[in-house]
SEPA-963606 format. One record per atom (N, C-alpha, C): x, y, z. Coordinates in steps of 0.001 Angstrom, whole numbers, plus 500000, padded with zeros to 6 digits. Atoms other than C-alpha are relative to their C-alpha. Layout:
REM residues N
XYZ;...
This chain:
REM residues 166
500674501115500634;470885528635518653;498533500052500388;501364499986500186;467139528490518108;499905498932501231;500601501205499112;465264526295520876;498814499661498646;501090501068500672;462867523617519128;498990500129500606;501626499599499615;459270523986519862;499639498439499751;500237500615500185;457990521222520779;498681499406499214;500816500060501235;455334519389518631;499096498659500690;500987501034499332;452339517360520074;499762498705500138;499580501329499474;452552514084521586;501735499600499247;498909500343500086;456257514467520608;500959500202501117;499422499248498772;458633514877523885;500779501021499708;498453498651500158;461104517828524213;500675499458499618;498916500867500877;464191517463522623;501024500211501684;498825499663499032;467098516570525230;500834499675498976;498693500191500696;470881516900524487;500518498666500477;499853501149499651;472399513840524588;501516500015499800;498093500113499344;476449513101525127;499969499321498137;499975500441501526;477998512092521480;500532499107500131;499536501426499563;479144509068520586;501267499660500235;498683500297500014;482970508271521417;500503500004498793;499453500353501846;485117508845518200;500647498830499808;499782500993500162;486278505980516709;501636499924500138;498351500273499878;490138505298517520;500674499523499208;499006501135500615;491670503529514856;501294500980498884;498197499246500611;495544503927513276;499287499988498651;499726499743501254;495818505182510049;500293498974498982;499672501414501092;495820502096507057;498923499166500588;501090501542499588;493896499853509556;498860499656499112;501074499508500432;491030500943507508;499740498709498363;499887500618501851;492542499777503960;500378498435500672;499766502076500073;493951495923505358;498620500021500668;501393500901499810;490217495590506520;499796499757498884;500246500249501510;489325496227502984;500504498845499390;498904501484500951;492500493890501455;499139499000500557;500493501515498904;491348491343504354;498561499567499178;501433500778500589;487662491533502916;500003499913498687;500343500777501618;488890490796499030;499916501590499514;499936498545500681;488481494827497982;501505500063499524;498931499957500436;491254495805495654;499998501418499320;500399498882500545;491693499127495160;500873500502498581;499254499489501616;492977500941491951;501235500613500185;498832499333499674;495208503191493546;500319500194501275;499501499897498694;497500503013496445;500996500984500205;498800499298499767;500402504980497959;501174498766500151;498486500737499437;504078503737497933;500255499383501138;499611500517498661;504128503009501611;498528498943500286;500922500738499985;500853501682501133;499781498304499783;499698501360500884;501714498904498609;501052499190500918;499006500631498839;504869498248500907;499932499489501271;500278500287498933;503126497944504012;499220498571499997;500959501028499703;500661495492502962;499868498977499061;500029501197501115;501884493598500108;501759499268500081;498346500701499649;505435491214500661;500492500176498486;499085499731501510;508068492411497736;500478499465499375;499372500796500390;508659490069495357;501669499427500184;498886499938499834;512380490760495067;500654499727501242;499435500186498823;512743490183498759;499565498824500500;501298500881499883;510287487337498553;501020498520500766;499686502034499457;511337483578501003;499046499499499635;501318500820500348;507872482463501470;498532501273500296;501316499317500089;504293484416501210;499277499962501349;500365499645499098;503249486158504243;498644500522500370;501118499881500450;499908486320504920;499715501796500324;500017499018499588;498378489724504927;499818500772501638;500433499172499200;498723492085507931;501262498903500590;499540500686499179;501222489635509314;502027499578499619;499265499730500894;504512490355507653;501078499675501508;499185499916499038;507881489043510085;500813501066499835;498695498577500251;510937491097511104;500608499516499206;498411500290501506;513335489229508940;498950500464498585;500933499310501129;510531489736506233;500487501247499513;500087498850499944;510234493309507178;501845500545499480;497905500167500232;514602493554507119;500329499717498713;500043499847501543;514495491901503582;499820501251499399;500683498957500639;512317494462502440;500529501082499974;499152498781499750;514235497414503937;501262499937499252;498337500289500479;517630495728502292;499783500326498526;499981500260501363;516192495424498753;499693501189499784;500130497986500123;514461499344498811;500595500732500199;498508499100500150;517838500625499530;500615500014498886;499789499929501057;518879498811497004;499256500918498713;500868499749500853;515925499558494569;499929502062500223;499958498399499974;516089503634495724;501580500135498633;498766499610500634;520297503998494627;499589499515498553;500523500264501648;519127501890491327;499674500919499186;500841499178500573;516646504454490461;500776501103499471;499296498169499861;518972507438491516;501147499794498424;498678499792500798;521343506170488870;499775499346498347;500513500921501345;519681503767485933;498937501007499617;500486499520501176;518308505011483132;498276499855500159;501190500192500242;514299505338482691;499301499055499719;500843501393500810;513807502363480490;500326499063500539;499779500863499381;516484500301482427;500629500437501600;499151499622498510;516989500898486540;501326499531500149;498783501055499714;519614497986486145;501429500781499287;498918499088500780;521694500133483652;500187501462500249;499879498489499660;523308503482484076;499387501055498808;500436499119501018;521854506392482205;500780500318499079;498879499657500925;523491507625479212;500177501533500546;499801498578499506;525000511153480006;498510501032499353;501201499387500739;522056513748479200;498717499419500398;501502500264499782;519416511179479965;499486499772501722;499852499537498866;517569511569482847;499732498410500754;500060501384499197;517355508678485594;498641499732499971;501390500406499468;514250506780486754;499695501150501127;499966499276498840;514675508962490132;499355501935499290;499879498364500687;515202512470487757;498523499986499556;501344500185500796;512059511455485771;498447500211500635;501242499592499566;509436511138488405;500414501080501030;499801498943499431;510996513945490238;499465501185499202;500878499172500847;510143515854487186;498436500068499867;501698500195500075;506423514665486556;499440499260500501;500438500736498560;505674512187489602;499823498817498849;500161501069500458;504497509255488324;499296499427498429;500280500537501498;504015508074484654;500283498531498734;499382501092500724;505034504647484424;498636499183499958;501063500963500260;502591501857484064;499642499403501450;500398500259498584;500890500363487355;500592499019500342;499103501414499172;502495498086489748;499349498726499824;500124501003499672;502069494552489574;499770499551501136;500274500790498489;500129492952492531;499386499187499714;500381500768500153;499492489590492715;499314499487501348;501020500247499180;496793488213494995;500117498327500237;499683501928499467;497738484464496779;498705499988501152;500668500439498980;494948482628498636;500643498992500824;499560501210498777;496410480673501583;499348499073500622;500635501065499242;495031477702503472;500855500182501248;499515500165498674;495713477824507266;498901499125500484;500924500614499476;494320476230509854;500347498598499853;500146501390499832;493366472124510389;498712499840498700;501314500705500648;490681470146508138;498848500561500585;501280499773499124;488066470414511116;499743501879499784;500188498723499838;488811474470511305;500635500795498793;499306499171500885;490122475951507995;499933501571499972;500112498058499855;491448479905507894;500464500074498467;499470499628501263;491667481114504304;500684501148500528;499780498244499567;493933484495504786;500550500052498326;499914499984500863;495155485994501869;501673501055499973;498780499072500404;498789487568500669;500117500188498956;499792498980501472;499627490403498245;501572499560499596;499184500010500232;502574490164496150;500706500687499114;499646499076500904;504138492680494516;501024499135499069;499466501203500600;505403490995490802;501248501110499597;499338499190501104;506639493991488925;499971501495500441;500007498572499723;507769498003489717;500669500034500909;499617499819499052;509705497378492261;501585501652499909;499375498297500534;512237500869491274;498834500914499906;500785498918500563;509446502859490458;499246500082501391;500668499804497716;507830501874494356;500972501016500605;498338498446499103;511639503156495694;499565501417499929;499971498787499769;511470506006494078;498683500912500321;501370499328500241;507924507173494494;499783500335501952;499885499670498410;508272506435498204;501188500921500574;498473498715499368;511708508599498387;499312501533499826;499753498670500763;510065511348495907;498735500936500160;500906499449499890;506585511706496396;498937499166500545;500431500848499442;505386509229499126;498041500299500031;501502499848499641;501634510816499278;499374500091498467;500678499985501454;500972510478495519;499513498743499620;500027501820500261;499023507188494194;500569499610498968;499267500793501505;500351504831491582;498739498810500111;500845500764500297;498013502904489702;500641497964500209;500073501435499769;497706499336490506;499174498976499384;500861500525501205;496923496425488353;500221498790501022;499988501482499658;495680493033489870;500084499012499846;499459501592500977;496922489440488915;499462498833500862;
């Protein structure tokens, strides 16, 4: 490596220590975003699941980033469900079985990943807090896609699916 020449009334150059890398988990990144109102276009399957409460599994609206275990337990009960659905209902209907020949929801984006229409996420503002100290937080809610999440997270968890906001 070249030395720098220094340059008149400028000091030498010293090396200096770098700055600590930044530590943070993987997603933290995107619920800052959600948290600050950003809504992005396209998420991943585990993405949408992590940080938006699933309709279909829905008690009461959890604010973001703050999702309970029974919550979390719902959620796991109904995407079991919502996977076998896929593996076995028809394209147009998850709820119905395929006709022989046609291929499933599951078969379909196994073939060409994702080609359905974007998930439904609905956007709830909450009131927490007292009068004197109010906390707005905010929870996602997934309305619509819930089969097409399953299988996308069984089939091709690192691919995005377009997302439409309500």
């Amino acid at each position: 490596m070249a030395k720098q020449l220094p340059l008149p009334g400028i000091p030498a150059y010293k090396k200096v220590k770098a700055a600590p890398k930044e530590t943070t988990k993987p997603g933290d990144k995107l619920e800052e975003e959600l948290k600050a109102g950003n809504r992005p276009l396209f998420m991943t399957a585990g993405e949408i699941m992590k940080h938006a409460n699933l309709g279909d599994a829905w008690n009461h609206l959890e604010p973001l980033g703050e999702k309970s275990d029974e919550q979390k337990a719902r959620e796991a009960t109904v995407m079991r469900q919502k996977t076998e659905e896929a593996k076995v209902g028809g394209v147009n209907n998850s709820h119905k079985p395929a006709f022989p020949g046609n291929p499933t929801l599951a078969d379909s984006i196994r073939e060409k990943g994702y080609e359905g229409a974007p998930i439904q996420i609905s956007d709830h503002t909450l009131f927490h807090g007292t009068e004197e100290k109010p906390e707005i937080k905010h929870s996602l809610f997934v309305k619509e896609g819930h089969h097409r999440l399953a299988a996308m997270k069984l089939l091709h968890p690192q691919q995005f699916i377009p997302v439409n906001w309500r």
